[in-house]
C-alpha positions as CSV (number, residue, x, y, z in Angstrom):
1,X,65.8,34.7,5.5
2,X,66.3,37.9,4.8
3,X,62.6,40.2,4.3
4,X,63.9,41.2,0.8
5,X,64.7,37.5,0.4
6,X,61.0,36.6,1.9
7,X,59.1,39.8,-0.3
8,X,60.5,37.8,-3.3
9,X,59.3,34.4,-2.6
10,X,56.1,35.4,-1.5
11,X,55.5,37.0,-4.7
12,X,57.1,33.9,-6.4
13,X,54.1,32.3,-4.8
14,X,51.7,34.7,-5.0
15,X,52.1,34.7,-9.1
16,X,52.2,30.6,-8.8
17,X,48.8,30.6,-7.3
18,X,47.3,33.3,-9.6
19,X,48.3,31.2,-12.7
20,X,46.3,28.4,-11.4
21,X,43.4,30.1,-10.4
22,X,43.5,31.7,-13.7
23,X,43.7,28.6,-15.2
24,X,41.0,26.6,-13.5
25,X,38.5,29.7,-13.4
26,X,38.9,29.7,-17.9
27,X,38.7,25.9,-17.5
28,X,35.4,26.4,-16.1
29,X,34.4,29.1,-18.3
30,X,35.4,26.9,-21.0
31,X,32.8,24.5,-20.1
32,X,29.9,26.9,-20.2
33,X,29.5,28.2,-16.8
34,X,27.5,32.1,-16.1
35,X,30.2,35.0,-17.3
36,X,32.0,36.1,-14.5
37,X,35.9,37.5,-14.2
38,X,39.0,36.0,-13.5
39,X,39.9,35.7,-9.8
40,X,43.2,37.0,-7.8
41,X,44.8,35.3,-5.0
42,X,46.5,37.6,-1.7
43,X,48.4,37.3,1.1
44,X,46.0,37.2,4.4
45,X,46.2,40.3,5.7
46,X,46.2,41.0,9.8
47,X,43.0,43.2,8.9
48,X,41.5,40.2,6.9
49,X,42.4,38.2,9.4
50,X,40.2,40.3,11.9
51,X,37.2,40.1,10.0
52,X,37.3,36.6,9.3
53,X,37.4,36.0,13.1
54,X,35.0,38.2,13.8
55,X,32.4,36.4,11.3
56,X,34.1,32.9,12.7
57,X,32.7,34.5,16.8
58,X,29.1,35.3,15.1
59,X,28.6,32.5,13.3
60,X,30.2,29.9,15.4
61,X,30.1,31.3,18.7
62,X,33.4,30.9,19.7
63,X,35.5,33.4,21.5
64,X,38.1,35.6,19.8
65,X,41.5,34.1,20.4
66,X,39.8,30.5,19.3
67,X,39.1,31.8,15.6
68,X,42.7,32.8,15.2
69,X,43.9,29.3,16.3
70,X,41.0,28.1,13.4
71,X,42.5,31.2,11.0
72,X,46.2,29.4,11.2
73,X,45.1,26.0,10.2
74,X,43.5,27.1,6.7
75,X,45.0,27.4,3.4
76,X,42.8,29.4,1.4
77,X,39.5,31.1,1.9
78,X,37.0,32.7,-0.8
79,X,36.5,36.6,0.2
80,X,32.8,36.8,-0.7
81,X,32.4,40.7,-0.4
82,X,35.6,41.5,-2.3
83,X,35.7,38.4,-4.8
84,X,39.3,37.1,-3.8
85,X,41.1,34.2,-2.7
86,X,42.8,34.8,0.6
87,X,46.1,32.9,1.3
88,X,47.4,32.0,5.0
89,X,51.3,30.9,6.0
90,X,50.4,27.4,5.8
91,X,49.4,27.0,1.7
92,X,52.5,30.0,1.5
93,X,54.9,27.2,2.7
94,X,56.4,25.3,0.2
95,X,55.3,21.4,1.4
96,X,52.0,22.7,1.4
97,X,52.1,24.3,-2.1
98,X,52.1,21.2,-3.7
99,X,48.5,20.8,-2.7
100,X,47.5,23.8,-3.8
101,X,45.3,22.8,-6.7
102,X,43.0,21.2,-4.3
103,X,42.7,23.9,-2.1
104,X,41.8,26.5,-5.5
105,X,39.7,23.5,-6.9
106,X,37.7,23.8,-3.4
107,X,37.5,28.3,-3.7
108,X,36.5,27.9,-7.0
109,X,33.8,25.9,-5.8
110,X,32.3,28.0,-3.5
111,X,33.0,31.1,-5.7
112,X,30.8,29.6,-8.7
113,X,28.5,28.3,-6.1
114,X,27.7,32.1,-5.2
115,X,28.2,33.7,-8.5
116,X,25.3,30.9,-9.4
117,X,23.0,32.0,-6.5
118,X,23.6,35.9,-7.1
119,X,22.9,35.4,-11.1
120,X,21.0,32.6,-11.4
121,X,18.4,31.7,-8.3
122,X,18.0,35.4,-6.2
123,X,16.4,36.7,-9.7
124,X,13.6,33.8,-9.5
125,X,13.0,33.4,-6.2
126,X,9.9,35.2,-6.1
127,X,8.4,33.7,-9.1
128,X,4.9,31.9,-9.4
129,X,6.6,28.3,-10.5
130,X,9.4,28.4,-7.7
131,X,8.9,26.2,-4.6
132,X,10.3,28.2,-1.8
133,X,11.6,25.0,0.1
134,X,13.2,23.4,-3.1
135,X,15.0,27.0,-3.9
136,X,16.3,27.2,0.1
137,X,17.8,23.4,-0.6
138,X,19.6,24.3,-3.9
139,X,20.8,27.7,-2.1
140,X,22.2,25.7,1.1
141,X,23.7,23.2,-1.3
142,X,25.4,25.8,-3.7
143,X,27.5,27.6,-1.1
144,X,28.4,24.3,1.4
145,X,31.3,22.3,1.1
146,X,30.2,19.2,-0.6
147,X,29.1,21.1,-3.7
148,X,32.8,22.6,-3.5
149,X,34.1,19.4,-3.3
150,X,32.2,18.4,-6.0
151,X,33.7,21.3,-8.1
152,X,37.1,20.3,-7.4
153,X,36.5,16.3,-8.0
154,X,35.6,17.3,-11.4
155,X,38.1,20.3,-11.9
156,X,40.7,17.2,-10.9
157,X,39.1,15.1,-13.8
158,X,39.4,17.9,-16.3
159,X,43.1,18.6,-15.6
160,X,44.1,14.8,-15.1
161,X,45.1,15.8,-11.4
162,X,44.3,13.0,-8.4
163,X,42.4,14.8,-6.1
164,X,39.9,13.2,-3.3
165,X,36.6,14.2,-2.1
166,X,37.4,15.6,1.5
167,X,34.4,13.6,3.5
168,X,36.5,13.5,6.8
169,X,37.1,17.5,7.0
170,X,33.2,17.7,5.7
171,X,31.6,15.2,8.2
172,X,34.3,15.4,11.0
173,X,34.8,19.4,11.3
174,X,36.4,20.4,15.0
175,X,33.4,21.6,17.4
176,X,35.0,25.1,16.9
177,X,34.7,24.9,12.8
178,X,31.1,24.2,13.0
179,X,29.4,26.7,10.4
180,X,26.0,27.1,9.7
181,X,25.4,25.5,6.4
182,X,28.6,23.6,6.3
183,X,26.7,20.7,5.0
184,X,24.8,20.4,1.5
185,X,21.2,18.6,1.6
186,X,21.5,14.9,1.8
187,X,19.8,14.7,-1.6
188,X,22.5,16.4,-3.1
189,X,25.2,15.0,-1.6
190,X,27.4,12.1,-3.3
191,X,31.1,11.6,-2.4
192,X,31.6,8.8,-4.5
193,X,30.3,10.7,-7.8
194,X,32.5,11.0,-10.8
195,X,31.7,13.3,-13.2
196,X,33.4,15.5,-16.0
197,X,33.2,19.2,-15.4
198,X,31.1,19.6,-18.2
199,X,28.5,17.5,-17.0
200,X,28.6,18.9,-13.5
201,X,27.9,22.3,-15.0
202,X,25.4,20.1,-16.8
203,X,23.8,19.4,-13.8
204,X,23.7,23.0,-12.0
205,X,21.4,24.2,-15.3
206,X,18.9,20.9,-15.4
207,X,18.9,21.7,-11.3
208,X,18.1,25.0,-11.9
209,X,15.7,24.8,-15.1
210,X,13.8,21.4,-12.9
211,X,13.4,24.7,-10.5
212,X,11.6,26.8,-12.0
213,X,9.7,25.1,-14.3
């Protein structure tokens, strides 16, 4: 293929994945979740790719050349810093694409997960009525897996889309892929739960009001 050929499809894909994030991030606004803006999706850069690896080495502990190998095998990764979605080879490739609303359903998760933290729980953590062991549970659960799941099981529901609660990638993760708070609190966790998006958002403000009250 030639690269003008390969420019243009990437783009093709680039804008295919945008919509969808677009769409899913209103869907959720929709519902009544904390303001925040619309999300865009890139291309995984080689310098992205660096700094991924690098946080992969510190947090994991394993050596440089492994993270790259763990790198190739994901789709899509939530850029915390710079608030994007970061796309590898693999979702770019066209089998893959048609799974690409579970891998988005899954970002979004983790991005509303941290938007929650940042907007919601940092400004009461220090207050008189908070519990500082309950507030370090909803914070660990807000930014692991299972609550982004959990976003995407009900992002599935609102968009009439079969999707399935990943419990074998959660609970079987390669020795290599083993991230510190990975996992959500047991209490929290539910694979089997179906909800709408509405009452999962529903849910995130009687968890947070139960908090601090």
């Amino acid at each position: 293929m030639s690269t003008g050929r390969h420019s243009e499809n990437l783009q093709n894909v680039l804008n295919d994945l945008n919509e969808k994030a677009d769409r899913i991030h209103n869907e959720i606004q929709a519902s009544g979740a904390i303001d925040y803006s619309s999300p865009e999706v890139r291309k995984m850069s080689s310098q992205d790719k660096r700094k991924i690896g690098k946080y992969l080495c510190e947090q994991t502990g394993i050596d440089y050349s492994s993270s790259f190998r763990v790198i190739k095998q994901l789709g899509m990764v939530y850029d915390d810093e710079r608030d994007l979605y970061l796309v590898t080879d693999i979702l770019i490739d066209e089998e893959e694409l048609e799974n690409s609303f579970s891998y988005i359903g899954h970002e979004s998760g983790h991005r509303y997960g941290r938007k929650l933290i940042q907007s919601r729980l940092l400004p009461i953590e220090d207050s008189e009525t908070v519990t500082q062991d309950e507030f370090n549970e909803l914070v660990d659960y807000f930014i692991s897996d299972n609550f982004a799941e959990r976003v995407k099981l009900a992002l599935g529901e609102r968009f009439r889309i079969s999707v399935e609660y990943d419990q074998k990638f959660i609970e079987n993760t390669p020795a290599v892929y083993e991230q510190r708070d990975r996992l959500g609190p047991e209490k929290f966790v539910d694979p089997r739960r179906d909800e709408t998006l509405n009452r999962l958002l529903d849910w995130v403000d009687e968890a947070i009001n139960d908090l601090s009250s």
